[in-house]
MIDOSE-1310 file (N, C-alpha, C; in nm, 2 decimals, decimal comma, always signed):
residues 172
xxxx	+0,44/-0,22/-3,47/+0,45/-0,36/-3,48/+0,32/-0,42/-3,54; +0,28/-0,48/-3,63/+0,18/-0,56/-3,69/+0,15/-0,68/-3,57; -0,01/-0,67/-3,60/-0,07/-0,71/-3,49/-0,09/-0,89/-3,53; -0,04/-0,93/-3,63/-0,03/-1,07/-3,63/+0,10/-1,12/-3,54
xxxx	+0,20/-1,03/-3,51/+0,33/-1,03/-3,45/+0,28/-0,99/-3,28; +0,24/-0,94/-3,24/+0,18/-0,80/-3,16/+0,11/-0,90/-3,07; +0,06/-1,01/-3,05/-0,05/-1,07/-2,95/+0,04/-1,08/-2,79; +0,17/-1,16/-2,82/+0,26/-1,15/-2,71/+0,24/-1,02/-2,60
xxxx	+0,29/-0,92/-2,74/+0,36/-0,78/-2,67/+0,22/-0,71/-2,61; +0,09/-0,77/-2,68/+0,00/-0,71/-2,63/-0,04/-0,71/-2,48; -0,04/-0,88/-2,48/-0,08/-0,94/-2,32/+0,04/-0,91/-2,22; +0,15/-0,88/-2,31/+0,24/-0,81/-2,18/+0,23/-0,64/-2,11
xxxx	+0,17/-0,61/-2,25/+0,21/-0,44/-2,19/+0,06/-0,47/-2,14; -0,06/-0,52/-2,14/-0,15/-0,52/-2,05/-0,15/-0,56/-1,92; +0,00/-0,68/-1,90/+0,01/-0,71/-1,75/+0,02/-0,57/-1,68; +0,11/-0,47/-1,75/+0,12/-0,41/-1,65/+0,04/-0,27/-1,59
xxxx	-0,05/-0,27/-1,62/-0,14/-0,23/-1,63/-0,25/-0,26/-1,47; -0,24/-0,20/-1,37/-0,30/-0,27/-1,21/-0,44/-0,23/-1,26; -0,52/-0,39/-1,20/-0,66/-0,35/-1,23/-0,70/-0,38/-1,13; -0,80/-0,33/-1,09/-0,94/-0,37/-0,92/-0,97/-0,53/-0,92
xxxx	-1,00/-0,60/-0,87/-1,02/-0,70/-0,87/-1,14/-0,76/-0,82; -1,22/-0,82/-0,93/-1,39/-0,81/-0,87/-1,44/-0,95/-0,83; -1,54/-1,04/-0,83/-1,60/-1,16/-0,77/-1,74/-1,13/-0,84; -1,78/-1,17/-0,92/-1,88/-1,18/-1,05/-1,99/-1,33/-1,03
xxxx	-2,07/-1,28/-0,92/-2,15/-1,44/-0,84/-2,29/-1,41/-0,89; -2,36/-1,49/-0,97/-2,49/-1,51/-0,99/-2,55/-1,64/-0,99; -2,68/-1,61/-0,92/-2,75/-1,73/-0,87/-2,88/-1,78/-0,98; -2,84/-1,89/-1,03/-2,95/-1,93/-1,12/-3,04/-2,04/-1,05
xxxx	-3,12/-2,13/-1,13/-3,24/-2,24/-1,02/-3,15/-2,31/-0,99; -2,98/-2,37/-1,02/-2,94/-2,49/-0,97/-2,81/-2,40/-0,92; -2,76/-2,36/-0,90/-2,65/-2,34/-0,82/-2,58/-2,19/-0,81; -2,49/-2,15/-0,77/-2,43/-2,01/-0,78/-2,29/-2,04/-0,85
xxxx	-2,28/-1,92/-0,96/-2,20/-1,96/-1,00/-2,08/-1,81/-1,00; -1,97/-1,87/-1,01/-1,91/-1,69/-1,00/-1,77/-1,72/-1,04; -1,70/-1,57/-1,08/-1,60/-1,58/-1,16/-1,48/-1,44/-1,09; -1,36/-1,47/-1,12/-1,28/-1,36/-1,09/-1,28/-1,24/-1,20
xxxx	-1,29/-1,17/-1,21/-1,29/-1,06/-1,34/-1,22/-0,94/-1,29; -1,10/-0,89/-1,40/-1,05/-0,76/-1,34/-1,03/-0,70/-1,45; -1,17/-0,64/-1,56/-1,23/-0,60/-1,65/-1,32/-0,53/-1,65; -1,35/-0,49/-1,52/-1,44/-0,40/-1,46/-1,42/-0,24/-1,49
xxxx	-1,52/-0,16/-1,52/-1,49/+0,00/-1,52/-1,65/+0,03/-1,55; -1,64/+0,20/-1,50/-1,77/+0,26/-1,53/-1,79/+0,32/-1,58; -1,97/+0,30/-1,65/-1,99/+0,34/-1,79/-2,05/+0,47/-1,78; -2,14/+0,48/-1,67/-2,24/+0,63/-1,68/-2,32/+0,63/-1,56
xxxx	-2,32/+0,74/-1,49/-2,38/+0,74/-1,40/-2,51/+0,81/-1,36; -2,57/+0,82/-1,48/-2,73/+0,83/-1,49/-2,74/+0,76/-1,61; -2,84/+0,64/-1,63/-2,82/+0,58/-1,54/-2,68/+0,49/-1,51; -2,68/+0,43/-1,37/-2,56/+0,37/-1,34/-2,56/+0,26/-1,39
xxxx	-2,42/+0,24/-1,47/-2,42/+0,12/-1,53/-2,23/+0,09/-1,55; -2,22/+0,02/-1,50/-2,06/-0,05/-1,53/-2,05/-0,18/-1,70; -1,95/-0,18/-1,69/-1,97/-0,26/-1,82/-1,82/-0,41/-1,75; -1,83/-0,52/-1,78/-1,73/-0,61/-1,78/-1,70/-0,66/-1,92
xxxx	-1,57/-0,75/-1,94/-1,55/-0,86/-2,02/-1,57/-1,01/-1,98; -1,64/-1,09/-2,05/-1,64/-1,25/-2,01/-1,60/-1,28/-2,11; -1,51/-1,39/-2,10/-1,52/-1,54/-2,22/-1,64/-1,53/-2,29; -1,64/-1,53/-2,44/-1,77/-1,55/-2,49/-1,79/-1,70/-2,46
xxxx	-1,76/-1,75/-2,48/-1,75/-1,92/-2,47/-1,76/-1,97/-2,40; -1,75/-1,91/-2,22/-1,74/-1,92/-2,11/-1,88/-1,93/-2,03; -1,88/-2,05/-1,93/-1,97/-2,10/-1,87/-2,05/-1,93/-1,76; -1,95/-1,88/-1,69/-2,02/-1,78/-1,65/-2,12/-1,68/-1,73
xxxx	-2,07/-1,64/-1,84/-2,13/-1,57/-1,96/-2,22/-1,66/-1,98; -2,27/-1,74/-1,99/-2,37/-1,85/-2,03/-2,50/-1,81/-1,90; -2,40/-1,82/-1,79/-2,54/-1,86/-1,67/-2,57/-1,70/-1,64; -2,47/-1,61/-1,71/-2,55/-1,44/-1,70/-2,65/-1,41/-1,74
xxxx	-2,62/-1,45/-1,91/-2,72/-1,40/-1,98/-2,85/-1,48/-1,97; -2,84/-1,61/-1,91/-2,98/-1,67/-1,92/-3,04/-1,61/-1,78; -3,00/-1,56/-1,69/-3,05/-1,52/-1,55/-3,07/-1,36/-1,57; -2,98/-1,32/-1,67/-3,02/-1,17/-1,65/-2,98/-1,04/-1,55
xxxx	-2,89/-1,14/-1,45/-2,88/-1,02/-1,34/-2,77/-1,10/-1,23; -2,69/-1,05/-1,14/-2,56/-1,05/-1,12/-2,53/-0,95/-1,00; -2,43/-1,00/-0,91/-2,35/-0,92/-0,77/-2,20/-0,95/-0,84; -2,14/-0,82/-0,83/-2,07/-0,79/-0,85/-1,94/-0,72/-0,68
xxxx	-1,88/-0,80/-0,64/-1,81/-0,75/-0,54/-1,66/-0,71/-0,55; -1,66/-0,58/-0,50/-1,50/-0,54/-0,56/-1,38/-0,58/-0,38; -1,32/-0,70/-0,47/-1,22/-0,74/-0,37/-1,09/-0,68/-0,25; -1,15/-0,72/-0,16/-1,04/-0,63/-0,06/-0,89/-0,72/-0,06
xxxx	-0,79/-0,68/-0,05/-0,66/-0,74/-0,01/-0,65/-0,88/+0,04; -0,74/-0,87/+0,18/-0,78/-1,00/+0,24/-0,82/-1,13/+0,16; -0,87/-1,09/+0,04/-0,95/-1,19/-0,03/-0,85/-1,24/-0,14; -0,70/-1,23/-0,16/-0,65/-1,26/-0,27/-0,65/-1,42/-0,29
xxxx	-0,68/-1,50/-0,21/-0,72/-1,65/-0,20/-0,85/-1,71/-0,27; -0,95/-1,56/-0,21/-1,07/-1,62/-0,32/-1,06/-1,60/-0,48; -0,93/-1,47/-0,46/-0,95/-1,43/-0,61/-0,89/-1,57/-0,74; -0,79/-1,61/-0,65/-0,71/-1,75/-0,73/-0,80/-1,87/-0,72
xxxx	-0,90/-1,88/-0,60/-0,99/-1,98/-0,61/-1,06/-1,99/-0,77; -1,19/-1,86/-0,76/-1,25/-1,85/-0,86/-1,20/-1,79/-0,99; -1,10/-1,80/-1,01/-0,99/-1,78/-1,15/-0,97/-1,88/-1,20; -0,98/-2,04/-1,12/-0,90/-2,17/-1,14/-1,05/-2,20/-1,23
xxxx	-0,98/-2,31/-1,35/-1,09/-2,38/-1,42/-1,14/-2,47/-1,34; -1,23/-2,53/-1,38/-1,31/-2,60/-1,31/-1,37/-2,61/-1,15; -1,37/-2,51/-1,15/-1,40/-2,46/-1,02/-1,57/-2,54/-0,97; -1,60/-2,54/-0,81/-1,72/-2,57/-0,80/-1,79/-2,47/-0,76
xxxx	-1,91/-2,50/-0,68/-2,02/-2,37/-0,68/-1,94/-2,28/-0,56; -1,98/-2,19/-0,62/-1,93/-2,06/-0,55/-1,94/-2,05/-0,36; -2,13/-2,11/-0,36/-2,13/-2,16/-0,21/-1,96/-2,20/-0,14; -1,93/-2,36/-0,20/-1,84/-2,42/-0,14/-1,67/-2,37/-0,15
xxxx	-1,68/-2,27/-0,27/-1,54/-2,18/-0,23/-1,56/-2,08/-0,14; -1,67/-2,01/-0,10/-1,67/-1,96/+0,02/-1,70/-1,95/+0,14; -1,70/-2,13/+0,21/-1,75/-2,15/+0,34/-1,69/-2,13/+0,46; -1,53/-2,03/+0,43/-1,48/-1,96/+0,53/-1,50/-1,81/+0,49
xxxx	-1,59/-1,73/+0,46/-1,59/-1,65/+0,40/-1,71/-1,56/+0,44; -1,74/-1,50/+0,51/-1,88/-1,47/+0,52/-1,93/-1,34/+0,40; -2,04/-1,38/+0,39/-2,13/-1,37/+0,21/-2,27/-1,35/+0,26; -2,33/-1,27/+0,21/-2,47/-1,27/+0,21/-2,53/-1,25/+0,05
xxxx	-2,65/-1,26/+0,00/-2,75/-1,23/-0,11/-2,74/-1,11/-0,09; -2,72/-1,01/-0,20/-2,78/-0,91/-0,32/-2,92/-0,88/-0,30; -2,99/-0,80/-0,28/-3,12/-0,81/-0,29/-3,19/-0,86/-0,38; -3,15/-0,77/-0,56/-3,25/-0,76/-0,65/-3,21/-0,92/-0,69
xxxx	-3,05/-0,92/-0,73/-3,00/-1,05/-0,81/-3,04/-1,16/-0,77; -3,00/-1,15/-0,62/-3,00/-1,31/-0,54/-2,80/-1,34/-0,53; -2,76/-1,25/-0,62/-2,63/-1,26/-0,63/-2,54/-1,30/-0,46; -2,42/-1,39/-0,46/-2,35/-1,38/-0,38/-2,30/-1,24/-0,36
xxxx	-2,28/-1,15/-0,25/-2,13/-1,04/-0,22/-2,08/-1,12/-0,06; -1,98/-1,05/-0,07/-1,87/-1,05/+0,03/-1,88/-0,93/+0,14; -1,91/-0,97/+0,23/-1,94/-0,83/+0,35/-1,81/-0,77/+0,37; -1,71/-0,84/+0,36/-1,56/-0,75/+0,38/-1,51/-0,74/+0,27
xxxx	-1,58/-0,73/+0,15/-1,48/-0,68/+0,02/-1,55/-0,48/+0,01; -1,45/-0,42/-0,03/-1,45/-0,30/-0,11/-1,58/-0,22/-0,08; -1,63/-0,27/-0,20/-1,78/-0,25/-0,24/-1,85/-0,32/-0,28; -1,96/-0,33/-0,28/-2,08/-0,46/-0,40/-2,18/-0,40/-0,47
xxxx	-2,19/-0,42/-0,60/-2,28/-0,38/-0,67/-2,37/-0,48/-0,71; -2,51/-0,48/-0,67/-2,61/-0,59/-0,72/-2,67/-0,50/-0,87; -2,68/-0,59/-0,98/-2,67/-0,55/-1,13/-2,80/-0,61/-1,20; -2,84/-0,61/-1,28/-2,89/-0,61/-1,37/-2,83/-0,60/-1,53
xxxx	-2,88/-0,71/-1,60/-2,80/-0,71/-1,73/-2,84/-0,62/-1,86; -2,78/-0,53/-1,91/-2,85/-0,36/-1,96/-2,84/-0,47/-2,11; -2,69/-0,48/-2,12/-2,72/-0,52/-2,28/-2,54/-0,59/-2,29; -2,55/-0,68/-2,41/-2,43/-0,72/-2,44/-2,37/-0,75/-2,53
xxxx	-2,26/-0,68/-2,55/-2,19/-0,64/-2,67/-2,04/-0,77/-2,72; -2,07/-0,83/-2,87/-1,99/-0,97/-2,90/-1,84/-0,85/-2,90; -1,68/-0,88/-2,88/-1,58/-0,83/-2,87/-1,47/-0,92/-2,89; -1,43/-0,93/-3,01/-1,36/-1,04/-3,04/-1,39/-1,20/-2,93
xxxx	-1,31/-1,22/-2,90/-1,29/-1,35/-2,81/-1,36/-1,38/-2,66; -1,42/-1,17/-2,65/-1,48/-1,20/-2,54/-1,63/-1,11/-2,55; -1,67/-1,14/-2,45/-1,86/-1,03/-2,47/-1,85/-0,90/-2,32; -1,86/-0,81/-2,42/-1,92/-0,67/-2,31/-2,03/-0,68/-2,27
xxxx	-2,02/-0,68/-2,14/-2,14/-0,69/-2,05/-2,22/-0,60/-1,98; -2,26/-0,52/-2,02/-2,33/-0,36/-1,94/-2,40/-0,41/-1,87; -2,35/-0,38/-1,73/-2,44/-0,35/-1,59/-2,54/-0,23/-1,53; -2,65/-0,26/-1,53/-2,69/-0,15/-1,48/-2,71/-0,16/-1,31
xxxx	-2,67/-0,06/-1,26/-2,65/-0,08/-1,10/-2,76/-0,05/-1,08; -2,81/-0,16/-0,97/-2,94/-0,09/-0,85/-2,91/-0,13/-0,75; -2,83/-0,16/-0,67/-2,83/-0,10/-0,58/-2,69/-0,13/-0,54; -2,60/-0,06/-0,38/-2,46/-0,08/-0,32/-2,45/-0,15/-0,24
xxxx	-2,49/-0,31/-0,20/-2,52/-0,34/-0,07/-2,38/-0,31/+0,01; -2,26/-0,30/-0,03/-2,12/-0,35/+0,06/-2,07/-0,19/+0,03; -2,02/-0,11/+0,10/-1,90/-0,01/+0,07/-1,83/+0,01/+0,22; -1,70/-0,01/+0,19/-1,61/-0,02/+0,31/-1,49/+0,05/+0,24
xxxx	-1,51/+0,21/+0,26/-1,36/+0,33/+0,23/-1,25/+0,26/+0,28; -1,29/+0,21/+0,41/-1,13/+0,19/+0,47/-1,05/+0,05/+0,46; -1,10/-0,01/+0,35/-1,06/-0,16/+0,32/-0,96/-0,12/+0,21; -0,80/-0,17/+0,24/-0,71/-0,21/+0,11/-0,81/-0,26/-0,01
xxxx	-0,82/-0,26/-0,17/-0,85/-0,32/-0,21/-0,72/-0,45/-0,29; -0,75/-0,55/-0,34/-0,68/-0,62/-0,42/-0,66/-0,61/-0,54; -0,55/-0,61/-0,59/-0,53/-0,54/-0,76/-0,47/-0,65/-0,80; -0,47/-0,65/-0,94/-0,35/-0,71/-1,06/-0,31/-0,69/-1,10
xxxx	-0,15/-0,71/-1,10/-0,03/-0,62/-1,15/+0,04/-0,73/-1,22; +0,10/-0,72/-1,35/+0,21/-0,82/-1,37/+0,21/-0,96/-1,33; +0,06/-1,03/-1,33/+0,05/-1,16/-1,32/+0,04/-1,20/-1,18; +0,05/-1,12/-1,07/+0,05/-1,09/-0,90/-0,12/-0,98/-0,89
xxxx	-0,09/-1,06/-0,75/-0,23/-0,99/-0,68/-0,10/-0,94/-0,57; -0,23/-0,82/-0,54/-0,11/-0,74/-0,49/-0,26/-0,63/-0,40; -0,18/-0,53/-0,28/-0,26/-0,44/-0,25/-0,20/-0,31/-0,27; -0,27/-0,23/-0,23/-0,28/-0,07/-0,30/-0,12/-0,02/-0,22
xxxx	-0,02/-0,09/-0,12/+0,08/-0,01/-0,13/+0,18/-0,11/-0,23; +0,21/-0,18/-0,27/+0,24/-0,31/-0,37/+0,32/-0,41/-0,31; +0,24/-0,47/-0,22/+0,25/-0,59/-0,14/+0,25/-0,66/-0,21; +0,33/-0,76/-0,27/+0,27/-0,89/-0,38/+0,25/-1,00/-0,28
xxxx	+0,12/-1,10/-0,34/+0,10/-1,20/-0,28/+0,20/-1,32/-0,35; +0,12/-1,44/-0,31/+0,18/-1,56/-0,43/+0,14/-1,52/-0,56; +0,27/-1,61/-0,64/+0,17/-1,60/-0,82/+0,09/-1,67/-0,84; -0,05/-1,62/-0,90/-0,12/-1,70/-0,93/-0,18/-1,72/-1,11
């Protein structure tokens, strides 16, 4: 199919496609700011570095690259509420979407994580790559503050959050 025809078919055969479901929180001088992202995957592990997609255009992509560095927390089941929170446009600081939520700082970043999500990676920004409509973001990992084996994680399936036996939640 020609890809001027193809955009549809593309964002569909990607729905279905189940991806991990991350929480993308970096703390700049005026506020925390953080995003849903499930564009996550790993690049190399000497050194450790993950890579994401952002909006080029997009306010989070803005407050990365000028701060340089980033918590990255991979979402447990539990959290499918925060995930639709910080997915919604106009969202406010990340503090006040998670004041039922308990969260601590990242060491290196200052980044928000989630004590009951998955895992957390505190990052560092390696380099970033323009990608049509959006920007590759290579992470370099230093350090894991959060890993919990025995946590469901939250995925994205077909436009549903959902967990690893395929519980769907609401659509969001």
């Amino acid at each position: 199919m020609p890809v001027e025809s193809a955009s549809w078919d593309f964002s569909a055969a990607l729905r279905q496609y189940a991806a991990g479901v991350a929480l993308l929180c970096v703390r700049d001088d005026i506020d925390d700011v953080g995003t849903t992202v499930t564009s996550v995957m790993s690049v190399s592990a000497d050194p450790p570095l993950v890579a994401l997609a952002l909006t080029t255009d997009g306010y989070p992509l803005e407050v990365l690259a000028g701060v340089g560095s980033g918590a990255l927390t991979f979402l447990a089941a539990e959290h499918e509420i925060v995930a639709s929170r910080f997915a919604s446009a106009g969202r406010p600081s990340a503090r006040h979407l998670l004041e039922t939520v308990p969260w601590r700082r990242a060491e290196h970043s200052g980044g928000i994580v989630l004590e009951r999500g998955v895992a957390a990676l505190d990052c560092r920004v390696d380099r970033l790559v323009e990608a049509g409509d959006h920007t590759v973001v290579l992470l370099e990992v230093l350090a894991v503050p959060v890993l919990e084996e025995t946590r469901e994680p939250l995925l994205r399936l077909r436009g549903r959050w959902t967990d690893g036996t395929g519980r769907t939640f609401r659509r969001s």
